[in-house]
N, C-alpha and C positions, 0 to 999 in steps of 0.2 A: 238837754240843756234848754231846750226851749229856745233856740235864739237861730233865726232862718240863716240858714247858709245855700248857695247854690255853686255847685262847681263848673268851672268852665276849664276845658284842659285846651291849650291850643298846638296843634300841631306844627311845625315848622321845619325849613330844610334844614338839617345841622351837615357836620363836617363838610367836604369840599363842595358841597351840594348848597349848601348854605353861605359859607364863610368862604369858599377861594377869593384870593386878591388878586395884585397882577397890575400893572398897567392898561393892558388890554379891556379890563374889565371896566375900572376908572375911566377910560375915556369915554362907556359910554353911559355910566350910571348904575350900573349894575353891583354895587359893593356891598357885603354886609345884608343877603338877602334871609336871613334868618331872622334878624332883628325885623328887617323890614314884613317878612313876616307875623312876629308876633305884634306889631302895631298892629297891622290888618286884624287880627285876632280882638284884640283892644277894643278896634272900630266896628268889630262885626258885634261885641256885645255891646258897647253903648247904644247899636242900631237895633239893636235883639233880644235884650235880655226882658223887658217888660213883657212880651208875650209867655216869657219861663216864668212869670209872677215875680222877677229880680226888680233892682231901683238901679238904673246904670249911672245914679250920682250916690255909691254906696260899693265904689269897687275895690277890691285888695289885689294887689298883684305879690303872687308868692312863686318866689324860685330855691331849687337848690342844685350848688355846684354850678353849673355853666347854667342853668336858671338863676339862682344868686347874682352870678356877674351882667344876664342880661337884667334883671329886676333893676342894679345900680348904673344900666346902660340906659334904660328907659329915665331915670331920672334926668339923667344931662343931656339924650340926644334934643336934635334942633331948638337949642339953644336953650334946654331946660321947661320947652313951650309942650306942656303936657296935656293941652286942650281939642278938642276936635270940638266941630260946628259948635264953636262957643262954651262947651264945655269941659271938663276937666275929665281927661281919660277913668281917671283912676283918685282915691283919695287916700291912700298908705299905703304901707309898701313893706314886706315882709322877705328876708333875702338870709338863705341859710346857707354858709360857709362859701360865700363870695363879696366878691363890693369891686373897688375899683382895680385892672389888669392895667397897666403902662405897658404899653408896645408900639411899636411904630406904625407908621403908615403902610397904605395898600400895594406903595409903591416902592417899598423900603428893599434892598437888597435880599433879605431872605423873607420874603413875600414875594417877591417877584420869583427866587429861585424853587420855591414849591409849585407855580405855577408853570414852571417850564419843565419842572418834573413831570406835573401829571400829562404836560404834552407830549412830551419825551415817550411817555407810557401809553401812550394811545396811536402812538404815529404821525402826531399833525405837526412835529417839530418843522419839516420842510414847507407847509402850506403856508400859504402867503396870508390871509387870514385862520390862524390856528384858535380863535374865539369859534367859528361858526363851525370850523372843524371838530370841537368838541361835541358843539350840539348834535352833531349828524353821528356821532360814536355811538355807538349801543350800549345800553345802560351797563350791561355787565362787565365790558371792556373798562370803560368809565368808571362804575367802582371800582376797580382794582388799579387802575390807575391812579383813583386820588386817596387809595388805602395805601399808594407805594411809599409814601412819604412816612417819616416818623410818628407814631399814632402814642396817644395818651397812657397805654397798658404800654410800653416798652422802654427801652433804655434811654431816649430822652424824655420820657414820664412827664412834665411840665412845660418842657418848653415847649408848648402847642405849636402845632402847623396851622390849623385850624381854628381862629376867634375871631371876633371883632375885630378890626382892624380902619383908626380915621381913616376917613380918606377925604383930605384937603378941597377936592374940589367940590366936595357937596355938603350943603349947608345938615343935613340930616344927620350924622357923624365926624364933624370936621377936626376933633382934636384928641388926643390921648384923653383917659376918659378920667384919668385921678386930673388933667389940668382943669378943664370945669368944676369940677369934684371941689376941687379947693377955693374954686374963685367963688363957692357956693351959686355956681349957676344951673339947680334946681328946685322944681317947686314944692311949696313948705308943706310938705307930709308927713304924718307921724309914721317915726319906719322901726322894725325890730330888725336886728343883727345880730347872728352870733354865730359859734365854732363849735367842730369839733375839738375835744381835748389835743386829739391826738392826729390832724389832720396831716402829715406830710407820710406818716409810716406805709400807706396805702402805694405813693409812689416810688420810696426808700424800697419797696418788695422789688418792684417793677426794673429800676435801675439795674439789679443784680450785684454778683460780690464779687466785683472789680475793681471797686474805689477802697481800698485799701489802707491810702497814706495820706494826711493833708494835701500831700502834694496835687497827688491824683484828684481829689476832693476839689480844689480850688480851681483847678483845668476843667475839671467838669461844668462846674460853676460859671465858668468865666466863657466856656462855650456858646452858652444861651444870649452872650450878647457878640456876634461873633465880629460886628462893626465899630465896636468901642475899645478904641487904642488903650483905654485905661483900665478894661474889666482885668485882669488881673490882679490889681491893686485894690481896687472896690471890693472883689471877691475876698480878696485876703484880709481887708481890712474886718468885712464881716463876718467872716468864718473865724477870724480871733475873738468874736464876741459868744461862742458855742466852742471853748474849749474840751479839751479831750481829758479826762484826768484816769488816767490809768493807775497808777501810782495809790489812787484811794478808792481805786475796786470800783470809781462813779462815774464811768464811761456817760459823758453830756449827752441829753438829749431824747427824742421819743423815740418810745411808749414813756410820756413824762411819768413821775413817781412809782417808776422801776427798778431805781438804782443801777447797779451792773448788770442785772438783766435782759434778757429779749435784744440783744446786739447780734442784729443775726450776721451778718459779717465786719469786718473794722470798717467804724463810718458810716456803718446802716443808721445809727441812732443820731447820730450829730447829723447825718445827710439828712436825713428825716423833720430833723427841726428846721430845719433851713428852712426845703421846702416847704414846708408846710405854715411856719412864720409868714416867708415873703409872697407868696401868694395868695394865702388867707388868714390867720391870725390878724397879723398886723397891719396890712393895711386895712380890714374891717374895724382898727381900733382909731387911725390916723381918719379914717372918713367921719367916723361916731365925733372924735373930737371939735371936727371942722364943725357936723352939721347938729352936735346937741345943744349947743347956745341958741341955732335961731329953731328948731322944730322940737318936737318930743321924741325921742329916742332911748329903745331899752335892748339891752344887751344880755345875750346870755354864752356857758360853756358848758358841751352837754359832758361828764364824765361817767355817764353808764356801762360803759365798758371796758371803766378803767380797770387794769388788771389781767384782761383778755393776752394770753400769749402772743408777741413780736408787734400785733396790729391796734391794742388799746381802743383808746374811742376813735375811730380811725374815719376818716373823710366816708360821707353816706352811711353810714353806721344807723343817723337819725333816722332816715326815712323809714325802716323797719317799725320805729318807735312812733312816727307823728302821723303813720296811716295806720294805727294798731294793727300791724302784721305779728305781731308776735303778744301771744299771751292774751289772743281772742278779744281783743279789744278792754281789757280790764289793767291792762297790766299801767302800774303808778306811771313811768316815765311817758306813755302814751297818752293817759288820761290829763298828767299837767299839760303836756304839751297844748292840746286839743280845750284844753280849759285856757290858756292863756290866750291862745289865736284866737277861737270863736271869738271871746271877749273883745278882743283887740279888731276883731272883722267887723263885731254889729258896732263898737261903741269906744273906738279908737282909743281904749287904753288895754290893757290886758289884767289889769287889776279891775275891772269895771263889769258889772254883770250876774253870772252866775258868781257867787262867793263857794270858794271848797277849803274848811278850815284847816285841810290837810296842803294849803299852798304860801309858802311865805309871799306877803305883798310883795312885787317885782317894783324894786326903785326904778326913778329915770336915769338913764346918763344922763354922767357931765363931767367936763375935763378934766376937773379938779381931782373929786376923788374916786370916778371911775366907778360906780358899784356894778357888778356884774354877779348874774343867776347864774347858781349852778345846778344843772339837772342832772340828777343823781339817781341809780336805778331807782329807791326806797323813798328818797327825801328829793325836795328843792332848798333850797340854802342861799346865802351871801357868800360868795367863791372868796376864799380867805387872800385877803390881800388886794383884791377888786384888781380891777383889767389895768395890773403895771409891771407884772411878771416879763421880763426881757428888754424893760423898754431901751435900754440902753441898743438894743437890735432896733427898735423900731424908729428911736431917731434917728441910728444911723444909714437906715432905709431912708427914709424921708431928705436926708438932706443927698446921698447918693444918687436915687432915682433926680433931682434936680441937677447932678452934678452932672449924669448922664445926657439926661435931656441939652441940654446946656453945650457938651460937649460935640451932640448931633446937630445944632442948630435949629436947637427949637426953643420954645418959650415956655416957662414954669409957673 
């Protein structure tokens, strides 16, 4: 394509290694050192990247999955101030099947209870200082101790032990990350967003076939907020917005455009869309709303593996496709993909640049009518119907996640 790109990968500590919370942790500053990581990373290219022949006021920051959600953490952390010695870290921002996580603080009840686990698991429950006691653990004693806790591949599948998590007493992360989010306090970058068709099925696997009955369904549900006298209610409320219709062979839910299909157990399909709605569909469509009025913003839904038995375009499905792992670098859904970003890297549109007459022009969002790309194994397209599919879910997210907050004593 002709158009210089340089990649910078940064490494950082993830799970307990990166993300434990804790009190302990909080009183001395220590939260959230994954993030805090990849700023360093940030900083090392602004200070470095000129020797690579790079422009370090020419930088994209691209995540996916728990890269996504740090990419839209970098937007609002310290107070949406994205600049080092006077500069601007980064000028766009590209974030595949994540954006904003609502969750509590460092020092919230089950943050503190993961932390006491993994002491529990190492022996230092009875040391008077059980922070230093950790450090002196041996690293393999230590992973396994901060593996004891519920992990991502198993039956609580989403509700992480392990994220980001504010933590109130430092200005660098001080608030749930959708309340910035909304008060638009980041800086004005042109950013692309978008999803898997089919993101929650990947978890719905993980779960297993024991949710059975609504019933089961909404206990499940109502688990992940285990301090909100009202989840119950909330959960019920929005699991009536993903009915079950048995009755017309159309069991709700992903693998979307299945029909009665790929239900690999009762509630795999309808559990599936939940997930996969409340922690990335929708709130990637709730953030696009807030920030496509003041910056440029383009949205896509990848559906190349719609079809694929139980798992569809299922969460990380993309990555095979936007580093051509498949199909030797030739194959169409790799080549738009790689055609839209470069674009969107050297010359902050994704319609700008190389021209490939085999790509429909990619509209901007905008609240109103929403256009959203769909990448399609063979074709890119205008996703019929533009990004308003469920929204009746996604308001009632929006105004719930408030009601929650609300109910914990915190501010919206």
């Amino acid at each position: 394509m002709n158009q210089p790109v340089i990649w910078v990968a940064v490494n950082y500590r993830v799970s307990g290694f990166g993300f434990l919370a804790g009190k302990e942790l909080a009183a001395e500053g220590s939260t959230n050192l994954g993030l805090r990581d990849q700023r360093l990373g940030l900083q090392w290219t602004a200070d470095n990247i000129a020797a690579f022949g790079g422009d370090p006021d020419k930088v994209t920051i691209w995540g996916e999955s728990a890269g996504a959600i740090s990419v839209y953490d970098h937007l609002i952390i310290n107070g949406g101030d994205n600049t080092y010695k006077g500069r601007p870290l980064y000028r766009a921002a590209i974030a595949n099947s994540g954006s904003a996580v609502p969750t509590e603080d460092v020092k919230a009840p089950q943050a503190q209870k993961i932390y006491d686990q993994v002491v529990m698991h190492t022996g230092c429950t009875n040391e008077k200082d059980t922070l230093a006691c950790l450090r002196k653990t041996s690293y393999h004693k230590l992973l396994n101790a901060i593996n004891s806790v519920p992990s991502l591949v198993g039956y609580r599948a989403l509700d992480l032990s392990y994220l980001p998590r504010p933590d109130p007493g430092d200005d660098f992360f001080p608030e749930s990350p959708e309340v910035p989010g909304l008060a638009l306090k980041w800086p004005k970058v042109p950013i692309i967003m978008g999803d898997q068709e089919d993101e929650g099925t990947l978890f719905g696997l993980f779960v297993g076939n024991n949710i059975t009955t609504n019933a089961e369904l909404v206990q499940y549900l109502a688990s992940y907020f285990p301090t909100n006298p009202n989840a119950v209610q909330l959960v019920t409320g929005l699991a009536n917005l993903y009915p079950d219709e048995p009755d017309k062979g159309q069991p709700s839910g992903a693998p979307f455009n299945t029909g009665d299909k790929n239900n690999l157990y009762p509630q795999f399909k309808r559990l599936s869309a939940i997930l996969g709605d409340i922690v990335f569909t929708l709130p990637r469509r709730i953030v696009l709303d807030v920030a496509s009025p003041r910056v440029n913003t383009w949205s896509y839904i990848s559906s190349v593996l719609r079809g694929t038995p139980v798992l569809g375009s299922c969460h990380g499905s993309d990555l095979f496709f936007d580093f051509g792992l498949i199909g030797e670098g030739d194959d169409f859904r790799s080549t738009s993909t790689q055609t839209y970003y470069i674009n969107f890297i050297n010359n902050l549109d994704p319609n700008k640049g190389v021209k490939n007459e085999s790509l429909v022009t990619w509209p901007k969002y905008n609240s109103k009518t929403r256009p959203l790309l769909e990448l399609g194994k063979n074709y890119t397209g205008l996703y019929p119907g533009g990004d308003h599919f469920r929204q009746a879910a996604a308001d009632y997210l929006r105004v719930s996640t408030n009601d929650m907050m609300q109910s914990e004593g915190r501010n919206s």
